[in-house]
TORSE-205426 format. One record per residue (C-alpha): x, y, z; residue number from 1; residue in three letters. Coordinates in steps of 0.2 Angstrom, whole numbers, plus 5000, padded with zeros to 4 digits. Layout:
// residues N
<site xx="X" yy="Y" zz="Z" num="NUM" residu="ALA"/>
...
***
This chain:
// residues 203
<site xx="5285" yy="5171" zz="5028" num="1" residu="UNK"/>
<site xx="5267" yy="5170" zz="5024" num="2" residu="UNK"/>
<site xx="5266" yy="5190" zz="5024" num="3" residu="UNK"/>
<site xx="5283" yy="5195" zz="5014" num="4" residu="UNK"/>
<site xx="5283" yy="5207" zz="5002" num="5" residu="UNK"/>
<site xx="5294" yy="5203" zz="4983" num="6" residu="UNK"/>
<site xx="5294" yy="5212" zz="4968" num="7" residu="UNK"/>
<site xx="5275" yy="5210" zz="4963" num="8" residu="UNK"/>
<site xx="5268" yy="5210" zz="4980" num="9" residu="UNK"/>
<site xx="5264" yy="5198" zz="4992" num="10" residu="UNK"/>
<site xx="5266" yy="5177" zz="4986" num="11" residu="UNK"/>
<site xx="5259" yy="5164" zz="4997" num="12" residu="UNK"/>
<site xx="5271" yy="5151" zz="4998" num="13" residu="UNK"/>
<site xx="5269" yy="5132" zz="5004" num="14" residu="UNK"/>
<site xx="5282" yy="5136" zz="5020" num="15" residu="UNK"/>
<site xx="5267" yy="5143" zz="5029" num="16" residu="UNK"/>
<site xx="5255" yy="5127" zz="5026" num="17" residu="UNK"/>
<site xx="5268" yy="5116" zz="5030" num="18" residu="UNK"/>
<site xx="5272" yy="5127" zz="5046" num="19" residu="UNK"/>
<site xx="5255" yy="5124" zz="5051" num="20" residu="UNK"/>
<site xx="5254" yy="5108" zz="5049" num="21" residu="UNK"/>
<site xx="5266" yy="5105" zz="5059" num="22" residu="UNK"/>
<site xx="5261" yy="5111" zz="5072" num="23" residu="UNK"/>
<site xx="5245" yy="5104" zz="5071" num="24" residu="UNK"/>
<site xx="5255" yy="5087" zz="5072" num="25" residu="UNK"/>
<site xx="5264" yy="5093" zz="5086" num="26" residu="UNK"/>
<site xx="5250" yy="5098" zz="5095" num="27" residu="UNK"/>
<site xx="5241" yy="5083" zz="5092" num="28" residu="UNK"/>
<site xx="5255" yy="5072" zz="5098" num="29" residu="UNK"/>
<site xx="5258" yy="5081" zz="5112" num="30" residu="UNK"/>
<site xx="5237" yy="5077" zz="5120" num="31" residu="UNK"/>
<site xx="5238" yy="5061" zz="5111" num="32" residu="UNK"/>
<site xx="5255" yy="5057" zz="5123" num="33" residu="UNK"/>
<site xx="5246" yy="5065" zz="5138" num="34" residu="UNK"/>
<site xx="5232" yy="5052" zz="5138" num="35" residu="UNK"/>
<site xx="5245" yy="5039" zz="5136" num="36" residu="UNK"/>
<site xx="5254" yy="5045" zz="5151" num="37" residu="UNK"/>
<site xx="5238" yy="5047" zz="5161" num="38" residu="UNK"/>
<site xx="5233" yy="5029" zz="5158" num="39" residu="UNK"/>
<site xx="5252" yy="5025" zz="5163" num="40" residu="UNK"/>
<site xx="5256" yy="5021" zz="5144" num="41" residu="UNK"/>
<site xx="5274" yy="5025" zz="5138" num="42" residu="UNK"/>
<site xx="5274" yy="5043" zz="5126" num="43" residu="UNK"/>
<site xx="5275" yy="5042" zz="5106" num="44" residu="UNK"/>
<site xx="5288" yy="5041" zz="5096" num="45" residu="UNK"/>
<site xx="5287" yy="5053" zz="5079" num="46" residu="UNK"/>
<site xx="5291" yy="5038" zz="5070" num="47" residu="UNK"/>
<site xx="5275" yy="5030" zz="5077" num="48" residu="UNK"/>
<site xx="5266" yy="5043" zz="5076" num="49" residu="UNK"/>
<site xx="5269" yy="5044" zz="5058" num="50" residu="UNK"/>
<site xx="5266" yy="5025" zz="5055" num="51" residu="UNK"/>
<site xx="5249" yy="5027" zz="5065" num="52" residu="UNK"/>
<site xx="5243" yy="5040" zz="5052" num="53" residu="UNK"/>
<site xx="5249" yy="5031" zz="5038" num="54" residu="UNK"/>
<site xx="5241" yy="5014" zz="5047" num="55" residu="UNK"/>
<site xx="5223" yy="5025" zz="5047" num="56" residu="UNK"/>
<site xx="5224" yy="5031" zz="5031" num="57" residu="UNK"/>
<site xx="5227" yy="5016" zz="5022" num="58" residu="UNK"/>
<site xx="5213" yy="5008" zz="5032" num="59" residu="UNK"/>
<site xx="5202" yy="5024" zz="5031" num="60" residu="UNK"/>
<site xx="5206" yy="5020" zz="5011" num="61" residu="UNK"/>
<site xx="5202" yy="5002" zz="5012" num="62" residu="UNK"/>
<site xx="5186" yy="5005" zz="5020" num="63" residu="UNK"/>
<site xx="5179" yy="5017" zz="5008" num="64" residu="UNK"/>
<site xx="5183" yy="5007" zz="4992" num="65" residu="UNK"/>
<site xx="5175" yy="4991" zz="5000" num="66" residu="UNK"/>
<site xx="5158" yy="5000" zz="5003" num="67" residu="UNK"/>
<site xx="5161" yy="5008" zz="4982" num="68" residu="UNK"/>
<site xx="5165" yy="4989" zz="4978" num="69" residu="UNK"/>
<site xx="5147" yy="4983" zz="4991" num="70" residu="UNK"/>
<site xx="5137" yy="4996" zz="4982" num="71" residu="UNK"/>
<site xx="5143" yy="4991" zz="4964" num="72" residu="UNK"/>
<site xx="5138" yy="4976" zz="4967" num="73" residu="UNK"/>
<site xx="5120" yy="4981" zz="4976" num="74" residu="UNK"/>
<site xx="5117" yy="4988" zz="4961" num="75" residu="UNK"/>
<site xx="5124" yy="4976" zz="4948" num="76" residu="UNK"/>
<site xx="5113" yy="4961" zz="4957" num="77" residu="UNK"/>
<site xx="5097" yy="4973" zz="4957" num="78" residu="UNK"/>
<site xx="5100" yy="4976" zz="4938" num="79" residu="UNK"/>
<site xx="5104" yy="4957" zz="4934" num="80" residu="UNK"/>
<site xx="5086" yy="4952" zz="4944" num="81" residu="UNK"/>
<site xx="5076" yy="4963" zz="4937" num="82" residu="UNK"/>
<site xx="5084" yy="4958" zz="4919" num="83" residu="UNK"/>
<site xx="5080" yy="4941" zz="4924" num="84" residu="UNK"/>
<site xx="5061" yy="4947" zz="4930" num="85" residu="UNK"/>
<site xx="5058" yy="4953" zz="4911" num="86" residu="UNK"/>
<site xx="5066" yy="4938" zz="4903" num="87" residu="UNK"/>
<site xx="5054" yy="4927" zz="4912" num="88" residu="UNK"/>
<site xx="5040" yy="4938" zz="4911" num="89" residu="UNK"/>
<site xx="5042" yy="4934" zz="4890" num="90" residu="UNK"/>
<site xx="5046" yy="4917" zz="4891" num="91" residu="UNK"/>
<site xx="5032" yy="4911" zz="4902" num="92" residu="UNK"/>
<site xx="5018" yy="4908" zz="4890" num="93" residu="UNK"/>
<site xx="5002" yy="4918" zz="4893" num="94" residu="UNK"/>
<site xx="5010" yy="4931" zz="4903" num="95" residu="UNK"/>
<site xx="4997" yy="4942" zz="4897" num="96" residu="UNK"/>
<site xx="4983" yy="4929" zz="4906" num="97" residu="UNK"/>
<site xx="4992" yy="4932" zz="4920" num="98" residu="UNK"/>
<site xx="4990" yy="4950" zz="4919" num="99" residu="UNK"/>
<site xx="4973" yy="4952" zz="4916" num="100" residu="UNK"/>
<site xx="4968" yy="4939" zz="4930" num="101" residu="UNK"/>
<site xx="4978" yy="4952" zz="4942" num="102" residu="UNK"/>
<site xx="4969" yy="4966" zz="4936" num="103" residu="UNK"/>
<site xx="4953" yy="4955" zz="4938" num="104" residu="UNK"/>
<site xx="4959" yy="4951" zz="4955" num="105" residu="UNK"/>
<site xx="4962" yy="4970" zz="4959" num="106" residu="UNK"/>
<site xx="4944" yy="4976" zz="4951" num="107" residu="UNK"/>
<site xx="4934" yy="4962" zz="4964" num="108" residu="UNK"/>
<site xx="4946" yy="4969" zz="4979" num="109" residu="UNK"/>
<site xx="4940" yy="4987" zz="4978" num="110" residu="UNK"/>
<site xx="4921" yy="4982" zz="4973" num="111" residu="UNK"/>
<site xx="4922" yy="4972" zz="4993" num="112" residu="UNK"/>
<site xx="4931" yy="4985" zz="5001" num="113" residu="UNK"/>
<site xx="4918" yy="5000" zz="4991" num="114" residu="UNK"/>
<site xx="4902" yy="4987" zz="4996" num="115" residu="UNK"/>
<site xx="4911" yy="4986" zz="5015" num="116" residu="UNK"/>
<site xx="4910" yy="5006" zz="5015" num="117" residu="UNK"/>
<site xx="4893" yy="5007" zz="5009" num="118" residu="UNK"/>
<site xx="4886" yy="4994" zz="5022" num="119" residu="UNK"/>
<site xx="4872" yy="5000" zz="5032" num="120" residu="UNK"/>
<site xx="4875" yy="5010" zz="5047" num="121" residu="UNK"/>
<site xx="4870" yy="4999" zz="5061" num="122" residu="UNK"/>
<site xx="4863" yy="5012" zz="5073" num="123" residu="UNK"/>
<site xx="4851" yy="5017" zz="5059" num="124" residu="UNK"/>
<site xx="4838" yy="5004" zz="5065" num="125" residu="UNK"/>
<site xx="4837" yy="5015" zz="5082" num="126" residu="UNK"/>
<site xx="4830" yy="5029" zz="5074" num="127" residu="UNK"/>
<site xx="4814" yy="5035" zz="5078" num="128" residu="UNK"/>
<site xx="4802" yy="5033" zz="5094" num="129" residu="UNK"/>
<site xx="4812" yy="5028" zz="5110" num="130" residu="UNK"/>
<site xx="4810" yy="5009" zz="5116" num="131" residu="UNK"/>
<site xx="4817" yy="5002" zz="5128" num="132" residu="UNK"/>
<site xx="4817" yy="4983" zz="5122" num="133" residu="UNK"/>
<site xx="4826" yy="4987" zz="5106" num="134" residu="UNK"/>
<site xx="4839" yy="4998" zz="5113" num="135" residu="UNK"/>
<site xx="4842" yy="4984" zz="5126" num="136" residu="UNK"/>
<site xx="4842" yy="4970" zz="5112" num="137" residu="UNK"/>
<site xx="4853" yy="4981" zz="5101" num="138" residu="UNK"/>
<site xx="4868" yy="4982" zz="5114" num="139" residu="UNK"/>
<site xx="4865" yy="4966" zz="5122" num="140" residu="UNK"/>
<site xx="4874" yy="4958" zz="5104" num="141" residu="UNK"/>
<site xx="4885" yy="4970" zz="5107" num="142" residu="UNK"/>
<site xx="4897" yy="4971" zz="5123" num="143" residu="UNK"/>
<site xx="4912" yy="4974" zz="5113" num="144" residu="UNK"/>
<site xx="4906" yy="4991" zz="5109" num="145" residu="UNK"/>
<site xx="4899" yy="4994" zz="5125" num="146" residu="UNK"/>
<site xx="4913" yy="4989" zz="5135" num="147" residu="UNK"/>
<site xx="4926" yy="5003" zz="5120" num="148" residu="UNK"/>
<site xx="4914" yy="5016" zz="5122" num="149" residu="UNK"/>
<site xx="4916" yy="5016" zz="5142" num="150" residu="UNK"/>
<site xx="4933" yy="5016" zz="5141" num="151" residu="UNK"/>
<site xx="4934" yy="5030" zz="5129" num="152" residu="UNK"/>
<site xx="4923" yy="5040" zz="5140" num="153" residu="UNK"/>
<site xx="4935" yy="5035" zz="5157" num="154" residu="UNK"/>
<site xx="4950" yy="5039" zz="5146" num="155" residu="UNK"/>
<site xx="4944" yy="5057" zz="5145" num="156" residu="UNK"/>
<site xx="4936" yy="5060" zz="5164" num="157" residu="UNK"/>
<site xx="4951" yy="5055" zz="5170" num="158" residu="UNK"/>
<site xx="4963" yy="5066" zz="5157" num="159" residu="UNK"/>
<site xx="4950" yy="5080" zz="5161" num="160" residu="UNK"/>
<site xx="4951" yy="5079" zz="5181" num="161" residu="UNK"/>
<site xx="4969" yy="5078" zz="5181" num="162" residu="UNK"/>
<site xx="4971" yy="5096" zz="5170" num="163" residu="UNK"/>
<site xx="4958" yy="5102" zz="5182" num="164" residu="UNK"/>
<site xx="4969" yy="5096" zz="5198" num="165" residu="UNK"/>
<site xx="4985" yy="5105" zz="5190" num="166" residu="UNK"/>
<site xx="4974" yy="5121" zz="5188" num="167" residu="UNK"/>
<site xx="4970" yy="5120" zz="5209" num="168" residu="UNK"/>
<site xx="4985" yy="5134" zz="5214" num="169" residu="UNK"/>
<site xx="4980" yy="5145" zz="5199" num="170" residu="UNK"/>
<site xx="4968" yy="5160" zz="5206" num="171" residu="UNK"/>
<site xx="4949" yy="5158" zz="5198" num="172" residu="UNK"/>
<site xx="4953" yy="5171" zz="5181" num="173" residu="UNK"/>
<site xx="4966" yy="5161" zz="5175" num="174" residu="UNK"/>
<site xx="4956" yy="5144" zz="5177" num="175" residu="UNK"/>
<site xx="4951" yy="5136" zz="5161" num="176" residu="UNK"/>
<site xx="4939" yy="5122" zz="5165" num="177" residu="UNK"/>
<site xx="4926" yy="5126" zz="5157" num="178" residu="UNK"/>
<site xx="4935" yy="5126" zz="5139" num="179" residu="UNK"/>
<site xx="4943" yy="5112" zz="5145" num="180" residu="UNK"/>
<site xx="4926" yy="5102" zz="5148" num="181" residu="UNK"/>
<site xx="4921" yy="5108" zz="5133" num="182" residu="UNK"/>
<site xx="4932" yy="5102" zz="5123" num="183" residu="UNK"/>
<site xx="4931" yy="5085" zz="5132" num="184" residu="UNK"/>
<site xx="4913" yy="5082" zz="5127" num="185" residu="UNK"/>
<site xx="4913" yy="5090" zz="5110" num="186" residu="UNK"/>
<site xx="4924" yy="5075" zz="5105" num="187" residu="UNK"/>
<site xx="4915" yy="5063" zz="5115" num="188" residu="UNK"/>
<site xx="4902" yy="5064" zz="5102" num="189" residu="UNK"/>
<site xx="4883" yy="5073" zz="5102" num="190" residu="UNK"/>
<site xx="4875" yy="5064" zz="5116" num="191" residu="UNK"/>
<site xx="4889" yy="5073" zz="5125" num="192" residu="UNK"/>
<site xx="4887" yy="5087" zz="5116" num="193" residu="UNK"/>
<site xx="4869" yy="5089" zz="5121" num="194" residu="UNK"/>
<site xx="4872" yy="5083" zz="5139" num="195" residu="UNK"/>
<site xx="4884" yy="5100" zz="5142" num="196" residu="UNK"/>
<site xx="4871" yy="5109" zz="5135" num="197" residu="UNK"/>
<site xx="4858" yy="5105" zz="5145" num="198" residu="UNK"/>
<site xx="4870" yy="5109" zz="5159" num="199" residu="UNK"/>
<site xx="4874" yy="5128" zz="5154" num="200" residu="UNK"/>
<site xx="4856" yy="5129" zz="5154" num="201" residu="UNK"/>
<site xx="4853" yy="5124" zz="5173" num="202" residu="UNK"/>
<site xx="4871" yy="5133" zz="5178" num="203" residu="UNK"/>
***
């Protein structure tokens, strides 16, 4: 029907939708009644089938007006508190006190966290000639960072020994160990750093 030609050519008519639709229907009652039967539930009929659709719809239908109506309301009770938010703000008497102590408040914040940033570096006072007793003194009040530190370093020998032990069936070319420990102390920091360059020296 969908195909036949009239006096002005071809005309798509609504018989072929409907044709289809059908046997979509059909199709989907006939593996909808399969499952039934394979979990030993009786078949169908079209006039169930028909009032299961309509059942979905309506509630498909319900469902999607009440989250419409859930956000409607969302909104409408942001709108009223931030209506309610300015009303106050004018009513309260030396709002504008308010927001100059704020801004007062937010000035003194960043001065501390600027002066936190600009506090001396600590390890400066270990510059210069190498003594013992004031290295010892300056990381005896410190375990904390001793105890970090170490486990930093750990962290990344044992990372670096396990790429090396994955690379043990590779032939010697393909190895790459020494990029690998490379990397490993250039993030360790410069005493690292120097320590592998005093090893390619003796290598």
């Amino acid at each position: 029907v969908d195909g036949e030609e009239v006096e002005g050519g071809s005309v798509p008519t609504r018989v072929a939708a409907g044709t289809r639709a059908a046997v979509m229907n059909a199709r989907k009652k006939a593996v909808r009644n399969l499952f039934r039967r394979m979990r030993g539930a009786r078949a169908l009929t079209e006039q169930e089938m028909a009032d299961m659709r309509t059942r979905r719809d309506a509630e498909r239908v319900a469902k999607s007006e009440a989250n419409a109506a859930a956000k409607e309301a969302k909104r409408l009770a942001r709108a009223s508190s931030q209506v309610a938010s300015k009303r106050r703000a004018r009513q309260i008497p030396g709002a504008s006190m308010v927001k100059r102590m704020r801004s007062k408040f937010a000035q003194r914040r960043s001065q501390r966290q600027r002066q936190r940033r600009n506090v001396e570096d600590p390890y400066e006072a270990l510059r210069g000639d190498f003594d013992k007793e004031k290295l010892r003194r300056f990381f005896r009040r410190r375990p904390g960072q001793i105890a970090a530190r170490l486990a930093a370093v750990l962290r990344v020998g044992n990372r670096l020994i396990r790429l090396w032990r994955r690379e043990e069936s590779l032939p010697p070319e393909q190895r790459t160990r020494a990029e690998q420990l490379r990397v490993a102390l250039s993030g360790l920091g410069p005493v690292f750093v120097k320590i592998g360059q005093t090893l390619s020296q003796r290598a």
